[in-house]
C-alpha positions as CSV (number, residue, x, y, z in Angstrom):
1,X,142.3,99.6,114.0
2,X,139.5,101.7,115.9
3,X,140.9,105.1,116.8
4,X,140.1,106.7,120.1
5,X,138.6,110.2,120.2
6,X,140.6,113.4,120.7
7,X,138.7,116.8,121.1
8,X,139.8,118.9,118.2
9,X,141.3,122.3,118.8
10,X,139.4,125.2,116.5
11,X,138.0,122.5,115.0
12,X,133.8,121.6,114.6
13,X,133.5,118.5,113.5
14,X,136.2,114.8,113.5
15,X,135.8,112.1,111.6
16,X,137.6,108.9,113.2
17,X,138.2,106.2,110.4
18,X,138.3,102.6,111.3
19,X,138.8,100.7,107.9
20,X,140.4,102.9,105.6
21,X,141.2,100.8,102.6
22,X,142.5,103.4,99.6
23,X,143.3,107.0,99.8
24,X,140.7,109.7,99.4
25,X,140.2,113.0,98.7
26,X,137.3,115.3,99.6
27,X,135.7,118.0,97.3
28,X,134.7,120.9,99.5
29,X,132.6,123.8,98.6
30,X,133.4,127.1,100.1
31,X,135.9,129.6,99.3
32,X,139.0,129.3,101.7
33,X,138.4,126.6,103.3
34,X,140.7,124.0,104.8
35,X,141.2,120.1,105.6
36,X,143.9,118.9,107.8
37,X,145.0,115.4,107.5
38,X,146.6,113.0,109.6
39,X,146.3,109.7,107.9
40,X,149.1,108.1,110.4
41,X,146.6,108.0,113.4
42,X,143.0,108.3,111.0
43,X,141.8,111.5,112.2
44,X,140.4,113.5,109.3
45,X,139.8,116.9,111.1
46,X,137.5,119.9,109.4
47,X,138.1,123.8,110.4
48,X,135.3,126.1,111.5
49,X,135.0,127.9,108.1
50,X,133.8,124.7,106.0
51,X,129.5,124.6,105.4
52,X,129.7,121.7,102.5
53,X,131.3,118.2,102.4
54,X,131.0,115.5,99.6
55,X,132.2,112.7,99.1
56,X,134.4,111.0,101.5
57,X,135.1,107.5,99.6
58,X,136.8,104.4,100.5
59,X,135.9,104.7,104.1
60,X,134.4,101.8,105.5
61,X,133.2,103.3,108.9
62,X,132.8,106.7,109.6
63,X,131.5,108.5,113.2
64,X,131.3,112.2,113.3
65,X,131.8,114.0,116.1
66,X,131.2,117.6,117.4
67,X,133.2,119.9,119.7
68,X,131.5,122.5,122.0
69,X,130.5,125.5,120.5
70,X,129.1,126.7,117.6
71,X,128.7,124.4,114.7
72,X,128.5,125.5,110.9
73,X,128.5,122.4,108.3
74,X,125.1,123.2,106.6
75,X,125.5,119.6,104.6
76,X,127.2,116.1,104.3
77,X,126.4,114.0,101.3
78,X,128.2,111.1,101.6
79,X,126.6,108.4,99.3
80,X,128.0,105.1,97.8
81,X,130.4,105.0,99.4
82,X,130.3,101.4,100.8
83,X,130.3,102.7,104.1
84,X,129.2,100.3,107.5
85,X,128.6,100.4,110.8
86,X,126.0,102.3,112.5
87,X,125.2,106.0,112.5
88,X,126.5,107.9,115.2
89,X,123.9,109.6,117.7
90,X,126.4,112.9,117.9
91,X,125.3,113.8,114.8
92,X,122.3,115.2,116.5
93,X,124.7,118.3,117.4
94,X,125.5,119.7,114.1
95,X,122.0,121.5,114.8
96,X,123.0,124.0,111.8
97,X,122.9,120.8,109.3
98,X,120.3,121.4,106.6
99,X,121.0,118.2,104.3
100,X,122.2,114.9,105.6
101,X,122.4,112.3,102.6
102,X,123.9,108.9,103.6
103,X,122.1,106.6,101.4
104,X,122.7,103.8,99.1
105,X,125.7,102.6,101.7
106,X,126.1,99.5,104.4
107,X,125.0,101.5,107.3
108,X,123.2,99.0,110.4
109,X,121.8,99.7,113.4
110,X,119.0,101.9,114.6
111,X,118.1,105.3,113.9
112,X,119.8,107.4,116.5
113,X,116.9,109.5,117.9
114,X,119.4,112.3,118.6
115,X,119.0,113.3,114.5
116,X,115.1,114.8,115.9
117,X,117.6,117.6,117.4
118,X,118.6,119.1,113.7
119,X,116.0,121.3,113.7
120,X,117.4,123.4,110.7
121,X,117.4,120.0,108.9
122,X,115.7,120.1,105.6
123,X,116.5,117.0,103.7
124,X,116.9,113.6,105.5
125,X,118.6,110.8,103.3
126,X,119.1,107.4,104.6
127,X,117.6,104.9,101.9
128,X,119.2,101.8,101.0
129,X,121.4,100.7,103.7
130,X,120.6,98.1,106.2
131,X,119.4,100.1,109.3
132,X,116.9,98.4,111.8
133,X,114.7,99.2,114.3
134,X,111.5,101.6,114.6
135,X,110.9,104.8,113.1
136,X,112.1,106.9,116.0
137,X,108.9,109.4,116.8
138,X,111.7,112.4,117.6
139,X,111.9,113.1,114.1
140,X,108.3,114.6,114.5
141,X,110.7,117.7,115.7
142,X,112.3,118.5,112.5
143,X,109.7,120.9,111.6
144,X,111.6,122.5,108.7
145,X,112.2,119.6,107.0
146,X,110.8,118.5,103.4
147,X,112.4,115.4,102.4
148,X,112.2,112.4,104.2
149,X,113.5,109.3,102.5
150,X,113.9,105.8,104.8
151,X,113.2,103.3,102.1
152,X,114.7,99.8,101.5
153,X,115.8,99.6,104.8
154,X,114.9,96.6,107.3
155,X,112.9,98.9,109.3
156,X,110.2,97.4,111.7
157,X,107.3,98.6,114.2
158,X,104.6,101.1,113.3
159,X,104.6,104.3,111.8
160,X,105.0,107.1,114.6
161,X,102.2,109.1,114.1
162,X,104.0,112.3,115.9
163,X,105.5,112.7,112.1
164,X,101.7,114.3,111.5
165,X,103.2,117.2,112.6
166,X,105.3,117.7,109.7
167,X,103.9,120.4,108.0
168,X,106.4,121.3,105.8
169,X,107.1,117.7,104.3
170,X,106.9,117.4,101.0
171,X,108.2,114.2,100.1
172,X,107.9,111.1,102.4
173,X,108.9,107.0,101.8
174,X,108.7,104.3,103.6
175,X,109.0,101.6,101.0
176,X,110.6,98.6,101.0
177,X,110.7,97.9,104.6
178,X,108.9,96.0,107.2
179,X,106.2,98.0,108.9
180,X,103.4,96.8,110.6
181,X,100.0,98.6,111.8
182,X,98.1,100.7,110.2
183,X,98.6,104.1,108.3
184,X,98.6,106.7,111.2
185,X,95.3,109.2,110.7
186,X,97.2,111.9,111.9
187,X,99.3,112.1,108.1
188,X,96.2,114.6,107.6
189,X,98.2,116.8,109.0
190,X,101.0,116.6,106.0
191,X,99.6,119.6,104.4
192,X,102.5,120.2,102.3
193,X,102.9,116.5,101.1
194,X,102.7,115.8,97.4
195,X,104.9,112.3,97.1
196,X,103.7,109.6,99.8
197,X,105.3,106.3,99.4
198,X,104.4,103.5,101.6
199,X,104.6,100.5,99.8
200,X,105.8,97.1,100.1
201,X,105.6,96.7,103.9
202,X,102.6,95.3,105.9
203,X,100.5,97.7,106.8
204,X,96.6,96.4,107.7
205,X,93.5,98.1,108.5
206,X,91.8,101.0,105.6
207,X,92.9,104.0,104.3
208,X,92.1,106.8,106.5
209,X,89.9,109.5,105.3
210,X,91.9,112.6,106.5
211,X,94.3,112.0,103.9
212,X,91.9,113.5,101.6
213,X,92.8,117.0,103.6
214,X,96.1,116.6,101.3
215,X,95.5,118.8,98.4
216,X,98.9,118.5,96.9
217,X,99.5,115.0,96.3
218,X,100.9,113.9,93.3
219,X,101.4,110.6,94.1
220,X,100.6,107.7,96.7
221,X,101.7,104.5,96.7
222,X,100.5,101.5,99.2
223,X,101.0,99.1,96.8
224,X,102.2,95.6,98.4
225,X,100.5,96.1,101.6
226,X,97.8,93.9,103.4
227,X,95.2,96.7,103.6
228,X,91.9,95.7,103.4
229,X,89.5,98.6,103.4
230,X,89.0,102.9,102.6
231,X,87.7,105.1,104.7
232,X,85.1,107.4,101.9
233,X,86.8,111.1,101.4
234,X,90.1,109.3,101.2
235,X,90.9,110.0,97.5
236,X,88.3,112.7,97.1
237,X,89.1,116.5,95.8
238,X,92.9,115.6,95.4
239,X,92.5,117.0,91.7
240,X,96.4,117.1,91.3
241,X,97.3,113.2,91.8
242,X,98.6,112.0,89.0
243,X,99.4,108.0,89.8
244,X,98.2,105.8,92.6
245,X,99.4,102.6,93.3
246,X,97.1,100.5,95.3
247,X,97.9,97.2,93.8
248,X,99.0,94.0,95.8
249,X,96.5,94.5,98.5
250,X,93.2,92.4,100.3
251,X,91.1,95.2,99.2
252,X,87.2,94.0,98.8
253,X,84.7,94.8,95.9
254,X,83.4,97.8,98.4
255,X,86.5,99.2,98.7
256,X,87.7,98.8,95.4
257,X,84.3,100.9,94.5
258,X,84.9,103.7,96.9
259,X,88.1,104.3,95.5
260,X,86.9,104.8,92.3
261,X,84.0,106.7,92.6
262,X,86.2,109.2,95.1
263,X,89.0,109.7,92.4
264,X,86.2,110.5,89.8
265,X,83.8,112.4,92.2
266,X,83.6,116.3,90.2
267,X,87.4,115.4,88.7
268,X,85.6,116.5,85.7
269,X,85.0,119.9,87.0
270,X,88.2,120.7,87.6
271,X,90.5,118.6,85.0
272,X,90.4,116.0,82.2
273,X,92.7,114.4,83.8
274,X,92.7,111.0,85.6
275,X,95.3,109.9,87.6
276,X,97.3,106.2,86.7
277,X,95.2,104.2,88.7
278,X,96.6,100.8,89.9
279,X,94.5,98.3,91.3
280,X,96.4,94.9,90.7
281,X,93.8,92.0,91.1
282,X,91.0,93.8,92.8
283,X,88.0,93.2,91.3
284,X,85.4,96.1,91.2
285,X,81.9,96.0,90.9
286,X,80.2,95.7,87.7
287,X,78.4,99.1,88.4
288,X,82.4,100.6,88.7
289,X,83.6,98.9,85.8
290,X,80.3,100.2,83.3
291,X,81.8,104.0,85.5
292,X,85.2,102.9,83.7
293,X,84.0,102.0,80.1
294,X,82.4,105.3,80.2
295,X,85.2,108.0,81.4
296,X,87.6,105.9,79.2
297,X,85.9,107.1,76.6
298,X,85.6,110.6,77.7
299,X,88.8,111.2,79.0
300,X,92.5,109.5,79.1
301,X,92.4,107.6,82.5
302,X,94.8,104.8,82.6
303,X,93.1,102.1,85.4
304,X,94.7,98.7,86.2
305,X,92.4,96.3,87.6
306,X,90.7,92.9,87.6
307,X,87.6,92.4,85.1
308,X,87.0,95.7,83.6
């Protein structure tokens, strides 16, 4: 039975239950610090002293709510934990939250934009539930944070490209979703970015070239896509990429050639290393493939592609 909401007194943060099917008990981190349980009405209420929760299991909805005043929990990291029902906008007003991990649960619903008001927040966790909706573009206001994980979600529109302005992101995944349009040109601006995973959604249109502005990327991944074309400079200078996943694409023999000349363009200069290039079915051009035949011999570059 859904509980209604009393304002906690001397307390930040309440937790109202509405399916709780075992007991549970919390791990908290932090010298001194203190739950207070009333499991006769489900309210689950947390003093002002505690920065780290884990683990709240066998919950099957959980909303979390703020009272006035200063807030201190620096992290919740609630994960498989079967949990449902949609995330609750208040969380927006823990603005001293620095990791929010609520993956790999049942959570629906949208994306509360309110979360674009954590701006302490570091690392943002919600992969592998079944949340809906756009990318809300008020994330683009999390400017400290360096984790950004949305992947196998049900997520639709286009990528908002305010998130450009992320300079500080570090890791970023879309995959597994259903986005549409194209890959915003303003991710040049991801000048911390080293692991940019967009795969398997439905993005069209080319590769834009200011991604080659990236210097840090380890890895990309568009792979199960419908892109069809590269802008030149794309790929080029990234000398620390280490696997690109392109496969599963309508890329044309052009394209396919671009690519390749831009990941090999002065590599040699710099390293003997070629990144794991995958390609899927796209067919280069025989002038690429002879390109291939000869650095395979020169150097250890693992390319996946059709006809050389």
């Amino acid at each position: 039975m859904t509980q209604q909401w009393r304002r906690p007194t001397g307390y930040e943060v309440l937790f109202t239950l509405e399916t709780m099917t075992k007991a549970f008990s919390p791990s908290v981190i932090k010298s001194g610090a203190a739950i207070r349980w009333n499991l006769g009405d489900g309210v689950v209420m947390v003093n002002n002293d505690i920065t780290y929760l884990y683990g709240l299991e066998g919950l099957k909805v959980v909303r979390a709510l703020s009272s006035d005043g200063p807030l201190g929990v620096t992290r919740i990291q609630i994960q498989s934990d079967d949990l449902v029902g949609g995330l609750p906008p208040e969380l927006g007003r823990l603005t001293n939250l620095q990791y929010l991990s609520l993956d790999n649960n049942h959570f629906s619903g949208s994306i509360p934009p309110e979360l674009g008001q954590i701006t302490n927040l570091e690392v943002l966790w919600l992969h592998a539930n079944a949340l809906t909706g756009s990318i809300p573009p008020e994330l683009s206001q999390l400017r400290n944070l360096q984790e950004l994980q949305l992947a196998s979600n049900q997520l639709t529109g286009s990528i908002p490209p305010e998130l450009g302005k992320l300079t500080r992101l570090e890791r970023l995944s879309f995959r597994s979703n259903d986005l549409t349009g194209s890959i915003p040109h303003e991710f040049g601006g991801l000048s911390s970015m080293a692991y940019l995973n967009l795969g398997w959604n439905k993005l069209v249109g080319s590769i834009p070239a200011e991604l080659g502005t990236l210097r840090e990327l380890v890895l990309i991944s568009f792979a199960g896509n419908q892109l069809t074309g590269y802008e030149a400079g794309a790929f080029s200078g990234l000398f620390q990429l280490q696997n690109v996943y392109l496969n599963d694409n309508l890329f044309d023999e052009a394209a396919v050639d671009a690519i390749i000349n831009d990941i090999y363009k002065d590599r040699g200069k710099h390293t003997r290393d070629y990144p794991n290039l995958q390609l899927g079915d796209a067919t280069p051009s025989s002038a690429a493939c002879s390109k291939i035949i000869e650095l395979r011999a020169s150097y250890d570059w693992t390319i996946a592609c059709n006809g050389c």
